[in-house]
Backbone as a chain_set.jsonl record, in Angstrom:
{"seq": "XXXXXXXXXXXXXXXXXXXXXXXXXXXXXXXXXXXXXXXXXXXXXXXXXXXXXXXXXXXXXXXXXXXXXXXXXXXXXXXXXXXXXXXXXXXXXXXXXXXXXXXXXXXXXXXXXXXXXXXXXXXXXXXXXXXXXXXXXXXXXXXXXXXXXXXXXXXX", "coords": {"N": [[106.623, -122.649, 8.783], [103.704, -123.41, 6.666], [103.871, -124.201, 3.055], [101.029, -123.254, 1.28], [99.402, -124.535, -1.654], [97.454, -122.521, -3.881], [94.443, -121.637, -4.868], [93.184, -124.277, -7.281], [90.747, -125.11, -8.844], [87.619, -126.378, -9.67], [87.242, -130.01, -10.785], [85.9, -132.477, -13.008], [84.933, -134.582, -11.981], [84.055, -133.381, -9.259], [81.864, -132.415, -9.588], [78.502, -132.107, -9.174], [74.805, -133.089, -10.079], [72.126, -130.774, -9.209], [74.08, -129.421, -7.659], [74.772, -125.838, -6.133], [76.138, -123.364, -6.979], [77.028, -120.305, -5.626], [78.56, -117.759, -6.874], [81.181, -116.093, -5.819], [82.209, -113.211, -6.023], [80.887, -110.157, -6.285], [80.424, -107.555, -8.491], [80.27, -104.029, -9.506], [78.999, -102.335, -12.159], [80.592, -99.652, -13.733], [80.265, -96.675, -15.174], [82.304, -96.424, -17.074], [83.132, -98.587, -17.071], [81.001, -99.659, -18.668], [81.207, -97.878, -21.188], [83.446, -98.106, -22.157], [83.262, -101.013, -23.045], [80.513, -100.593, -24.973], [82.015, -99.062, -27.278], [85.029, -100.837, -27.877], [83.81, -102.978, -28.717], [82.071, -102.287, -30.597], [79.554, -101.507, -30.818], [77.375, -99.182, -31.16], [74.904, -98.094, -30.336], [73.121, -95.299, -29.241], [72.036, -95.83, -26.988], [73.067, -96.834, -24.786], [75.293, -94.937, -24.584], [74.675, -92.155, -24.4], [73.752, -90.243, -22.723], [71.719, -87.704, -23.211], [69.849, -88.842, -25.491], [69.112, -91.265, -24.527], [67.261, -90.272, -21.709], [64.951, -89.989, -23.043], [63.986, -92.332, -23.696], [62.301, -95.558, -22.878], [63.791, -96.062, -20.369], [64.996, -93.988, -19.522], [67.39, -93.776, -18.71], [70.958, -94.372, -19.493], [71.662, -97.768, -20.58], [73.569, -100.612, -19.476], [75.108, -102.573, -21.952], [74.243, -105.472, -22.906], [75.262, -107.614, -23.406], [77.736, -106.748, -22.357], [76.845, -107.513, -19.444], [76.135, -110.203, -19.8], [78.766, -111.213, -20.145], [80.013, -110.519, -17.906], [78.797, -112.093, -16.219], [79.342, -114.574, -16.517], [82.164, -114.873, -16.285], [82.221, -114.365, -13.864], [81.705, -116.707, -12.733], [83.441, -118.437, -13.399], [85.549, -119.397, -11.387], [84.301, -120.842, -9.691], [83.182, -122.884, -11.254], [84.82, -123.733, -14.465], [87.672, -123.132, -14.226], [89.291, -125.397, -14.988], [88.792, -125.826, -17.771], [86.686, -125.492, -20.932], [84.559, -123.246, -22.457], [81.804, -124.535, -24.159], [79.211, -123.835, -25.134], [76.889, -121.501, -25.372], [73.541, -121.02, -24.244], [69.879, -120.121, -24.197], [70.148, -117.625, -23.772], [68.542, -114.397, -21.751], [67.374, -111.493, -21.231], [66.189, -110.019, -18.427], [65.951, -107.908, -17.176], [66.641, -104.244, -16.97], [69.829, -103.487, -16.623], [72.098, -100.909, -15.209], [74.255, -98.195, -15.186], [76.236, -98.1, -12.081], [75.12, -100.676, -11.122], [75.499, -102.869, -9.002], [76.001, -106.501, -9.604], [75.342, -109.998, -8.889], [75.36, -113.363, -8.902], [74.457, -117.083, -9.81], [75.232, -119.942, -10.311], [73.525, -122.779, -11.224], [74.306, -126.705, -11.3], [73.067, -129.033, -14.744], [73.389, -131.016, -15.957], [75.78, -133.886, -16.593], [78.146, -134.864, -18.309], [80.661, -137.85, -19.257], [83.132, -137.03, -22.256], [82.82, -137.917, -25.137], [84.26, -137.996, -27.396], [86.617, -136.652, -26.304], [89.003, -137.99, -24.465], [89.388, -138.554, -20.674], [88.014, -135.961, -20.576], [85.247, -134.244, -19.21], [81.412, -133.314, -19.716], [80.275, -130.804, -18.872], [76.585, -129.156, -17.737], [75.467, -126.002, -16.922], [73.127, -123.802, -15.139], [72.679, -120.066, -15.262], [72.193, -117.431, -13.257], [72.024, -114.253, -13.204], [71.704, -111.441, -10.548], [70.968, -108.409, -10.15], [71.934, -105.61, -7.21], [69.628, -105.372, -5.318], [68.321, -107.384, -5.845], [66.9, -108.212, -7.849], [66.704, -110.589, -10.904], [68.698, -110.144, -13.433], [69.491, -111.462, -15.635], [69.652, -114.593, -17.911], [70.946, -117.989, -18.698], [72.035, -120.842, -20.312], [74.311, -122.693, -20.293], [77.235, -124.363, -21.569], [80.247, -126.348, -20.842], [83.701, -128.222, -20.964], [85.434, -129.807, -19.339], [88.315, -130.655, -17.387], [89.527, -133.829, -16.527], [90.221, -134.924, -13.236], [92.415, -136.792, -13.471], [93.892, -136.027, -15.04], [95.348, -134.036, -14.864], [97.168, -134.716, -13.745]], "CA": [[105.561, -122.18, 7.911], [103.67, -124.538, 5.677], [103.268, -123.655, 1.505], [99.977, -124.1, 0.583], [98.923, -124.109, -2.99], [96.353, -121.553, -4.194], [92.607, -122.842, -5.531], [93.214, -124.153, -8.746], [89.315, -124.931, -9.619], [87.303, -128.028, -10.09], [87.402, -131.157, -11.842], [84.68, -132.852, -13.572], [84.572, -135.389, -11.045], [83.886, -132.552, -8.352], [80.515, -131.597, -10.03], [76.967, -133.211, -8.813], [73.984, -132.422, -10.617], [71.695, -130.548, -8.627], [74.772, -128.072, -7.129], [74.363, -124.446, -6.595], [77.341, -122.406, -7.046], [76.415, -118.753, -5.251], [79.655, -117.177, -6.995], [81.722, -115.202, -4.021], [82.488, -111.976, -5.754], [79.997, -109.098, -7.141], [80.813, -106.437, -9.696], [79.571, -102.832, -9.721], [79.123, -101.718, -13.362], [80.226, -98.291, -14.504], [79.962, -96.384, -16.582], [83.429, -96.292, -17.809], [82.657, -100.128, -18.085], [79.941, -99.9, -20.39], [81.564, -96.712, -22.589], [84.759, -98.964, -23.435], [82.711, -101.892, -23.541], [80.345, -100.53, -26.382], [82.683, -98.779, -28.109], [85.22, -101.855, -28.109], [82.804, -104.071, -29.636], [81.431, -101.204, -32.471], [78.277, -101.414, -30.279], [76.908, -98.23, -31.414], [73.433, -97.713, -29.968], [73.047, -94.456, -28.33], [70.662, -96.315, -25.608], [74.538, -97.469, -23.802], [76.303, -94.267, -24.344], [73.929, -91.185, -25.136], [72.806, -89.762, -21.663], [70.173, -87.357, -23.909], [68.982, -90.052, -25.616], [68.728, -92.725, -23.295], [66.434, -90.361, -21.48], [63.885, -90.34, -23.878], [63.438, -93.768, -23.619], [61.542, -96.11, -21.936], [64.421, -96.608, -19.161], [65.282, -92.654, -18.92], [69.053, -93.261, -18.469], [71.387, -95.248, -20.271], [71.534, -99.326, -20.259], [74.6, -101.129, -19.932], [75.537, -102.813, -23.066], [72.946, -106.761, -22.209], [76.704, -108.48, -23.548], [79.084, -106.725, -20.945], [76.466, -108.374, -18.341], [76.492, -111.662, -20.402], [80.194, -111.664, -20.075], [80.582, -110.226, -16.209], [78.348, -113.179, -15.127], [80.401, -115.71, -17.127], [83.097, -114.762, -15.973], [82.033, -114.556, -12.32], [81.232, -118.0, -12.524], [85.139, -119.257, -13.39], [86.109, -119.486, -9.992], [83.869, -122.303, -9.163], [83.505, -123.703, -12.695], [85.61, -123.684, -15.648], [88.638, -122.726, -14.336], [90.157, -126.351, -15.671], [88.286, -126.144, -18.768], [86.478, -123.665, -21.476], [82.478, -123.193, -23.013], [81.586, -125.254, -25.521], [77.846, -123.187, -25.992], [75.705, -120.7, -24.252], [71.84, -121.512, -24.759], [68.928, -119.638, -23.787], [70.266, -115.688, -22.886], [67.456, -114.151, -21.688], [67.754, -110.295, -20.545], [64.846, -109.929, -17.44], [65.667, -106.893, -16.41], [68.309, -103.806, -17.679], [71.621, -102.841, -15.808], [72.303, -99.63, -15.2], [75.675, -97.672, -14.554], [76.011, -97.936, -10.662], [74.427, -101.309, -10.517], [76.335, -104.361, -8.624], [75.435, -107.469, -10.138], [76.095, -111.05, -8.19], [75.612, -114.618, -9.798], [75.045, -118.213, -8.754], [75.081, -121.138, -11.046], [73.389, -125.097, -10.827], [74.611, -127.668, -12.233], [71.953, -129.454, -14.61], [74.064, -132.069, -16.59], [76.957, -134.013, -16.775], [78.727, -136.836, -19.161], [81.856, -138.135, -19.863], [83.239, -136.44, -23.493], [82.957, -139.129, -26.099], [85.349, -137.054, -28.035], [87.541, -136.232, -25.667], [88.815, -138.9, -23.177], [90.042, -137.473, -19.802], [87.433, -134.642, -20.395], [83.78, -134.371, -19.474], [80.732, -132.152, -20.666], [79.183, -129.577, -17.919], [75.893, -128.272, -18.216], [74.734, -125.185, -15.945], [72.269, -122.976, -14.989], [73.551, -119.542, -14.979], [71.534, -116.19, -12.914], [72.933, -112.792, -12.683], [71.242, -110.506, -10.201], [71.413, -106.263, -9.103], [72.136, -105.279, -5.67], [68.307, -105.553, -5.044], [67.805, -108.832, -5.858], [66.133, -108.322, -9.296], [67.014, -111.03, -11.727], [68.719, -109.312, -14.594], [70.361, -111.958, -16.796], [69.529, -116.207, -16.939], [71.988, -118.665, -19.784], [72.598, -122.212, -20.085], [76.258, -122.644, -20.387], [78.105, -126.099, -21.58], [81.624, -126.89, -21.08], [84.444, -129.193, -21.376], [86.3, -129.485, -17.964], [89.078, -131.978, -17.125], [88.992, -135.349, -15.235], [91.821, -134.83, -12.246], [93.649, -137.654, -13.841], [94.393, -135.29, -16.682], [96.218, -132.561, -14.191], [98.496, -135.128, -12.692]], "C": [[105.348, -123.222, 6.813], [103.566, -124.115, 4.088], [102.566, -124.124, 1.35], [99.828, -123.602, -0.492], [97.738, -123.071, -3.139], [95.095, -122.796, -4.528], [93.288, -122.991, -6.726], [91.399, -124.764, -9.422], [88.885, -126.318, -9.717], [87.723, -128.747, -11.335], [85.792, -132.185, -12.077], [84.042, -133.641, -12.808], [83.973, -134.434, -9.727], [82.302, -132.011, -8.588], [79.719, -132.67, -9.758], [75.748, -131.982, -9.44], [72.869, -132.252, -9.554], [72.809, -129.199, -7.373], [74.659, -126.757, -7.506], [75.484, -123.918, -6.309], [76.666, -120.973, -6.744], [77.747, -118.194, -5.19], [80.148, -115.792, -6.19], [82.316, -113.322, -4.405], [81.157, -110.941, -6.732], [81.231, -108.019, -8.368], [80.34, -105.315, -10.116], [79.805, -102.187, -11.278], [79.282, -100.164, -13.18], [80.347, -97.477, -15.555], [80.978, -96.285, -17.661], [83.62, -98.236, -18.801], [82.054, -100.341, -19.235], [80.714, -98.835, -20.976], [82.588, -97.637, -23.086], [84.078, -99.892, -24.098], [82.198, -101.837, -24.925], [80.839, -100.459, -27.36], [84.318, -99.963, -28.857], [84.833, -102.635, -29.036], [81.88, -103.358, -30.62], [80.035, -101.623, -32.008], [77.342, -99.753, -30.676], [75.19, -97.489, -30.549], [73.254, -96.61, -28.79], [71.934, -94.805, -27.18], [72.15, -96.744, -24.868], [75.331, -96.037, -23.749], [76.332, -93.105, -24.378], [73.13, -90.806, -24.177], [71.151, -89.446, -22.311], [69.181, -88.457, -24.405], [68.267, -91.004, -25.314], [67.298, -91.853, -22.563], [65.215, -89.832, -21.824], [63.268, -91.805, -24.183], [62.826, -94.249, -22.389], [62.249, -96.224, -20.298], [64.702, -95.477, -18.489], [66.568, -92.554, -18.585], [70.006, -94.619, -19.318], [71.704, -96.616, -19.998], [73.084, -99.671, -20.888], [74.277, -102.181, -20.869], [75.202, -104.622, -22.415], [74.689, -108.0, -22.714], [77.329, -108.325, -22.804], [78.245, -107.679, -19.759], [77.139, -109.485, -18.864], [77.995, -111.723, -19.425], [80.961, -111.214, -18.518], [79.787, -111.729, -15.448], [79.147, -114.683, -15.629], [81.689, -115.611, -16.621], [83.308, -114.527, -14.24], [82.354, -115.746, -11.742], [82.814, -118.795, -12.763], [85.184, -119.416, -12.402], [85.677, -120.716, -9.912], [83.566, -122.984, -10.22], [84.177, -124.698, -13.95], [86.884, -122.888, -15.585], [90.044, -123.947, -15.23], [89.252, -126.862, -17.024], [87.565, -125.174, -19.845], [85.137, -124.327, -22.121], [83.173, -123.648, -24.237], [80.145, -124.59, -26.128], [77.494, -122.405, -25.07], [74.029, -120.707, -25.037], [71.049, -120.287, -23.761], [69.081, -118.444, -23.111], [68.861, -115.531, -22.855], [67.61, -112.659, -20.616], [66.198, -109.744, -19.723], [64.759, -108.646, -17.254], [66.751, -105.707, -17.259], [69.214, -103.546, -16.281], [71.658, -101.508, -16.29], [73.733, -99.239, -14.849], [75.525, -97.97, -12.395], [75.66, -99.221, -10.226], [75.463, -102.853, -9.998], [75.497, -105.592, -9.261], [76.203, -108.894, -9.128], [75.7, -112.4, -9.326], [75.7, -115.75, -9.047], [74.597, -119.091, -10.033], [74.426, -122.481, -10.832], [73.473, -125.565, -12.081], [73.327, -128.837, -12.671], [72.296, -130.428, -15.327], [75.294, -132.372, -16.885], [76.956, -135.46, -17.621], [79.885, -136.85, -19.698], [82.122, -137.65, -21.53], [83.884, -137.864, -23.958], [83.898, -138.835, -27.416], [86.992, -136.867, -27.624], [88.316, -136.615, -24.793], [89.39, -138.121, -21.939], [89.325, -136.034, -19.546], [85.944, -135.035, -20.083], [82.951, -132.915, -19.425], [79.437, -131.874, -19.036], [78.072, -129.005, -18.186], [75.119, -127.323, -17.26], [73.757, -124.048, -16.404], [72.327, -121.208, -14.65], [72.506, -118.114, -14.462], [72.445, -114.966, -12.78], [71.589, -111.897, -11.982], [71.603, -108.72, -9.862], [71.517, -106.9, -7.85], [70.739, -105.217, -4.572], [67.823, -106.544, -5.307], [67.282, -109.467, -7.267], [67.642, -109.151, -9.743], [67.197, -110.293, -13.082], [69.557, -110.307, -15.91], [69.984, -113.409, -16.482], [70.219, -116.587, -18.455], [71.652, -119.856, -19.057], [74.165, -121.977, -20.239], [77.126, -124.356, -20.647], [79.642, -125.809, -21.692], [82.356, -127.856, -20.797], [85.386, -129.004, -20.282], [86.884, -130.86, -18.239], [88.9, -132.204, -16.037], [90.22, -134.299, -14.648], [92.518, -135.473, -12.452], [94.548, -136.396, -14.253], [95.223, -133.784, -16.401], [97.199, -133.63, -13.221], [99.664, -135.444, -13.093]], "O": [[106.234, -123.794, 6.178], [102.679, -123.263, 4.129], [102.652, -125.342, 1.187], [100.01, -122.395, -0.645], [97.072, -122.965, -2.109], [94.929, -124.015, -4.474], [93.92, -122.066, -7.236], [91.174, -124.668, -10.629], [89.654, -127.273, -9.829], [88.258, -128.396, -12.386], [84.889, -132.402, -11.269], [82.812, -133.633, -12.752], [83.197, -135.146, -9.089], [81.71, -131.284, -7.791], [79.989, -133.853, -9.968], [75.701, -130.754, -9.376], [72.525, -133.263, -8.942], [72.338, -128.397, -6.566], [74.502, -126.358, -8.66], [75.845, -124.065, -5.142], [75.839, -120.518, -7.533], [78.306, -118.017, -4.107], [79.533, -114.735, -6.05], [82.673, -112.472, -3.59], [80.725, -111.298, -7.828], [82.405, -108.004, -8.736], [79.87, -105.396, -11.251], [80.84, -101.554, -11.484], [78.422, -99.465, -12.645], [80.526, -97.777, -16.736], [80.718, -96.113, -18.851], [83.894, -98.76, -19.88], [82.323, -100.893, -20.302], [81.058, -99.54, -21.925], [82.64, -97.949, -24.276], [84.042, -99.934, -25.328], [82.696, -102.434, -25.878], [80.625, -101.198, -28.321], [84.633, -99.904, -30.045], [85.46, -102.934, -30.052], [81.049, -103.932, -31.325], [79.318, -102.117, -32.878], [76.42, -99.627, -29.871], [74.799, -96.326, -30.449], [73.239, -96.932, -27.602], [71.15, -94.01, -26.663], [71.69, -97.207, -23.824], [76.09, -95.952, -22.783], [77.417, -92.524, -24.398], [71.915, -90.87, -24.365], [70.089, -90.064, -22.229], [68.113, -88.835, -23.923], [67.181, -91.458, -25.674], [66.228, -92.45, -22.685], [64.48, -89.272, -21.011], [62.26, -92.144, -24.803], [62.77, -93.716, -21.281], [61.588, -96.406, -19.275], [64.753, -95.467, -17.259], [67.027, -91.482, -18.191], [69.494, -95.696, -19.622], [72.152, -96.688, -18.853], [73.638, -99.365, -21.944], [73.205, -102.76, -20.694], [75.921, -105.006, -21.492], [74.904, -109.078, -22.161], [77.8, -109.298, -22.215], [78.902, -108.537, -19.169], [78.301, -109.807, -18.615], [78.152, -112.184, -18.294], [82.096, -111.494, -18.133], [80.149, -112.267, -14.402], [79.381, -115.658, -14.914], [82.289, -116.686, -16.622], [84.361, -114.536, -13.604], [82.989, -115.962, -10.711], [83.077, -119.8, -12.102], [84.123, -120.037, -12.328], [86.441, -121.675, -10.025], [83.797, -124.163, -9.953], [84.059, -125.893, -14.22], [87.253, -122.143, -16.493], [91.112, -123.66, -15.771], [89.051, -128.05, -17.275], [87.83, -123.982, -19.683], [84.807, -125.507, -22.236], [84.188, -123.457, -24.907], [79.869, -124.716, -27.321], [77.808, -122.637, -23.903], [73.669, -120.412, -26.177], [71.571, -119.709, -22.808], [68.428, -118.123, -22.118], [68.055, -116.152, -23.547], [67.91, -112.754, -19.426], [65.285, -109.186, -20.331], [63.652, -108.116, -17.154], [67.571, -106.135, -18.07], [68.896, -103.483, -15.093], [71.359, -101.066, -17.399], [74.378, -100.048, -14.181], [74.462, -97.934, -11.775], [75.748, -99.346, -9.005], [75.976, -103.658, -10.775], [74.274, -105.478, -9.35], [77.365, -108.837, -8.725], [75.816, -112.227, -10.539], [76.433, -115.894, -8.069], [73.577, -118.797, -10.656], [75.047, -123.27, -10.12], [73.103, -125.267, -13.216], [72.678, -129.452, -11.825], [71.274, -131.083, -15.531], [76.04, -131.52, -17.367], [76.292, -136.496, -17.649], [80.231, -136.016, -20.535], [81.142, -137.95, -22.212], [84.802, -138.577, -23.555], [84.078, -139.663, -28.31], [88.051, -136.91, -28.249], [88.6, -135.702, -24.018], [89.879, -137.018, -22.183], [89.696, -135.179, -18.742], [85.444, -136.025, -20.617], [83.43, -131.801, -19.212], [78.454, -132.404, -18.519], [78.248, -128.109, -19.011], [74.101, -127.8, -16.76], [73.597, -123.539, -17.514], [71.914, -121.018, -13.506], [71.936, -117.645, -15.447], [73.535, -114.953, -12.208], [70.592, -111.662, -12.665], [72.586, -108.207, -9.327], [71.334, -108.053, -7.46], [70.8, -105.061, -3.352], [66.65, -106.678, -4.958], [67.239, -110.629, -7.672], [68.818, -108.931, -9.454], [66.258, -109.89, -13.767], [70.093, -109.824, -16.907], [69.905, -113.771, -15.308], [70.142, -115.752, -19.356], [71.233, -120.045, -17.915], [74.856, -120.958, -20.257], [77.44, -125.194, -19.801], [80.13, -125.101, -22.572], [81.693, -128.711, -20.211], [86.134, -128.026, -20.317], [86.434, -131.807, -18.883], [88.487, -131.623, -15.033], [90.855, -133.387, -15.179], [93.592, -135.27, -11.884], [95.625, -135.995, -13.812], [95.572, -132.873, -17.152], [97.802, -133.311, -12.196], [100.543, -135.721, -12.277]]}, "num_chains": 1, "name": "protein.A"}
């Protein structure tokens, strides 16, 4: 029997601009997700946690909390990413659509810039393109995303 190592994640050198990362696992929000979530983060807004409320609104049932997405599609995206490295910014959130309790969300990333860190030697600066969709296809979440990944020298 042979030992093989696990994935341990790219390296800066591994990234070409113009790659599409179509991240390999989904994530069904529920509702227990969003109730800690809000309440966690002193999110208050009975539109996340306030059945009645919620449907009096425009959506008629309650909207997961437009940050827990943020942070389920960011965190989707490690795998093929920033597993050897960490965000330096997120640019341009932009919430298309809402999330609902029940709703799977998937995620695929492209890569739209790269450059050696003039800061940092051994490190260079990632810049992607980041989508989160539902289980229907609707676009519900789009980010830039920059980070600071290491060369493969710099893991040997």
């Amino acid at each position: 029997m042979t030992l093989k190592p696990g994935w341990t994640g790219r390296y800066f050198e591994d990234f070409e601009v113009g790659d599409i990362y179509r991240h390999p696992y989904g994530k069904t929000i529920s509702e227990a997700d969003n109730m800690w979530f809000s309440h966690i983060t002193l999110n208050l807004n009975p539109l996340h946690f306030n059945a009645d409320y919620a449907a009096k609104t425009e959506f008629g049932r309650p909207v997961v909390d437009g940050i827990l997405t943020l942070g389920v599609v960011v965190g989707m995206s490690v795998i093929d990413l920033s597993q050897n490295g960490f965000n330096l910014q997120l640019d341009e959130v932009i919430h298309h659509a809402p999330v609902f309790h029940g709703d799977t969300i998937y995620a695929q990333s492209e890569v739209l810039a790269l450059r050696e860190s003039r800061s940092r030697p051994g490190w260079g600066i990632v810049t992607v393109a980041s989508e989160g969709y539902n289980q229907a296809g609707v676009k519900v979440i789009s980010f830039k995303r920059t980070m600071m990944i290491k060369q493969r020298h710099q893991a040997e």
